[in-house]
C-alpha positions, 0 to 999 in steps of 0.5 A: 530460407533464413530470411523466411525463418526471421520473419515467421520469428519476428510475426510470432513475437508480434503476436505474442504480444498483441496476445498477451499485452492486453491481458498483462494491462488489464491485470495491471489495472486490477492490482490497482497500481497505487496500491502495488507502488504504496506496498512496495515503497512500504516493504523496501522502505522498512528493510531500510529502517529495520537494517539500520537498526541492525547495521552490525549485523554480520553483513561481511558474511555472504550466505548472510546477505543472500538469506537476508536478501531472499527473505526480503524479495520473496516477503515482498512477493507475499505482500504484493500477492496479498495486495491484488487478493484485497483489491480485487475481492473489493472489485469483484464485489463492487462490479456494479458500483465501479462501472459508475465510479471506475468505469475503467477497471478490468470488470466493470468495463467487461474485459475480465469475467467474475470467473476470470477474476476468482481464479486471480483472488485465490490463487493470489490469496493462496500464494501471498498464505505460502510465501509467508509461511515459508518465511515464519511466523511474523510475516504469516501473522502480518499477511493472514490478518491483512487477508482476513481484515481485506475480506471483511472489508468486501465480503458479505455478510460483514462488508464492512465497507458498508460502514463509513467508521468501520471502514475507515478502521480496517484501511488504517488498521491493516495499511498503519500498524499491522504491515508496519509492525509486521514487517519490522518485526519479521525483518529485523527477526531475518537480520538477526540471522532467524536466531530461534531464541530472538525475540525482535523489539519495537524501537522509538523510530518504528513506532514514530513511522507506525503513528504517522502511516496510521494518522495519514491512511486515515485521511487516504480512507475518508478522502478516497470515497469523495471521487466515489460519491456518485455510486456510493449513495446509488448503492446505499454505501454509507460513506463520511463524504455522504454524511459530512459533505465533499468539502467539509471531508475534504478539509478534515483530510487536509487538517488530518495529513498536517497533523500528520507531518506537524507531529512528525516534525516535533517527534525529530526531537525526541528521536535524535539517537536514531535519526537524523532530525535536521533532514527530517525536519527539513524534509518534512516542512518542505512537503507540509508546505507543498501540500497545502499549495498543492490543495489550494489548486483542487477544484471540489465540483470536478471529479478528475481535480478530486480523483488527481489530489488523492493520486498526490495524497498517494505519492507522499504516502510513497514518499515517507517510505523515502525519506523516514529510512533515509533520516534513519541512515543518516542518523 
């Protein structure tokens, strides 16, 4: 009788997750997981140049900690709520040029339905809106403009994606100053304590990491749509790859992230009261370098060379969220 019982057991689990795996990989999918990893390491990392700012702050006192650490993982849940708002709203207006592009995603290949993924927009687009106003004013402002620049960017009538200047304005607007500087704001207010009369500044090292995710999200906007290409002039997607050509885009997107690291490089010297300039230097000539090694290997007539040197673009999009907090720590 108990053996009977551990199979009936054991068969449900199966199915439970032959039920429900499918949707989870699916939904996985929609978020759009290089965007989930690049607000995540964006979050975390300015905890960590917001907490090195204010690494006196009264750290021995428990509830401290714990307010300070709630505060941080439901700001995250906001961002990332926020996060699958934009990108699929992007997707549900895009069905059409996806199944040419990425064939692969939930809606183009048909395993969500336009209903299906509605109810995902709103209720995420509502609960990244609750989330932040629990938390106060900083992380609302932050999320709220980041929901509203998203809609504009997939929404008729504005779509601004339509517009390649535009476009590109609304990703590094929103991924460069506004979730840089609105999250360091709300951090920094939440480790002074949610004192109602502070008023947090920006400091030298923010602005230095606001400059260059600016800089460097603008090469992410030109470079993502060279892979898209073949949609995009179906649909009459104005974009800089169909006027300039892949490889002249291509090119300015490589000068683009070395001026990115070249100006992060010789900022070490300006920023030695608030990190460590011979780790960031060193760090950063070390990426510059394999950078230009690893564009060497690109091949600008395949579309998977060109869909796999944007995911690399990507993760050292991640990996500045690594190395910048960790020179504050150290300075």
């Amino acid at each position: 009788m108990a053996e009977s019982s551990k199979q009936t057991l054991t068969i449900s689990n199966v199915n439970l997750v032959q039920k429900y795996t499918p949707w989870l990989y699916s939904f996985w999918k929609f978020s759009r997981p290089h965007t989930i990893f690049g607000t995540t390491f964006s979050v975390w990392g300015l905890t960590f140049v917001a907490w090195s700012d204010k690494i006196n702050a009264t750290w021995q006192d428990g509830d401290f900690v714990a307010t300070a650490l709630t505060a941080i993982l439901v700001s995250w849940l906001a961002c990332l709520c926020g996060n699958v708002y934009i990108v699929g709203l992007n997707q549900l207006e895009d069905v059409e040029i996806d199944r040419i592009n990425k064939p692969h995603l939930p809606l183009a290949s048909g395993e969500y339905s336009p209903s299906q993924a509605k109810a995902i927009i709103i209720t995420t687009g509502i609960l990244a809106l609750i989330l932040a106003t629990l938390q106060g004013k900083f992380l609302l402002a932050t999320v709220g403009i980041s929901l509203a620049m998203g809609t504009a960017y997939s929404l008729p009538p504005i779509r601004l994606k339509r517009f390649p200047f535009w476009a590109a304005l609304c990703i590094f607007t929103v991924r460069g100053v506004i979730v840089n500087l609105g999250i360091y704001l709300h951090l920094s207010w939440v480790f002074s304590g949610k004192l109602p009369e502070y008023i947090p500044s920006l400091t030298p090292s923010i602005l230095a990491l606001t400059l260059f995710i600016l800089v460097f999200t603008f090469a992410i906007a030109i470079f993502k749509d060279i892979p898209d290409l073949e949609g995009d002039r179906k649909y009459n997607i104005s974009t800089f790859t169909i006027r300039l050509g892949t490889v002249s885009v291509f090119k300015l997107a490589r000068w683009v992230l070395t001026g990115c690291y070249l100006g992060m490089i010789f900022s070490a010297f300006f920023l030695q009261a608030w990190l460590n300039p011979i780790f960031l230097v060193s760090s950063h000539v070390v990426i510059l370098a394999l950078l230009w090694w690893r564009s060497t290997k690109i091949n600008l007539e395949k579309k998977e060379s060109i869909a796999d040197f944007y995911q690399f673009i990507w993760k050292l999009f991640f990996l500045e969220y690594l190395l910048f907090p960790l020179a504050c720590l150290l300075g």
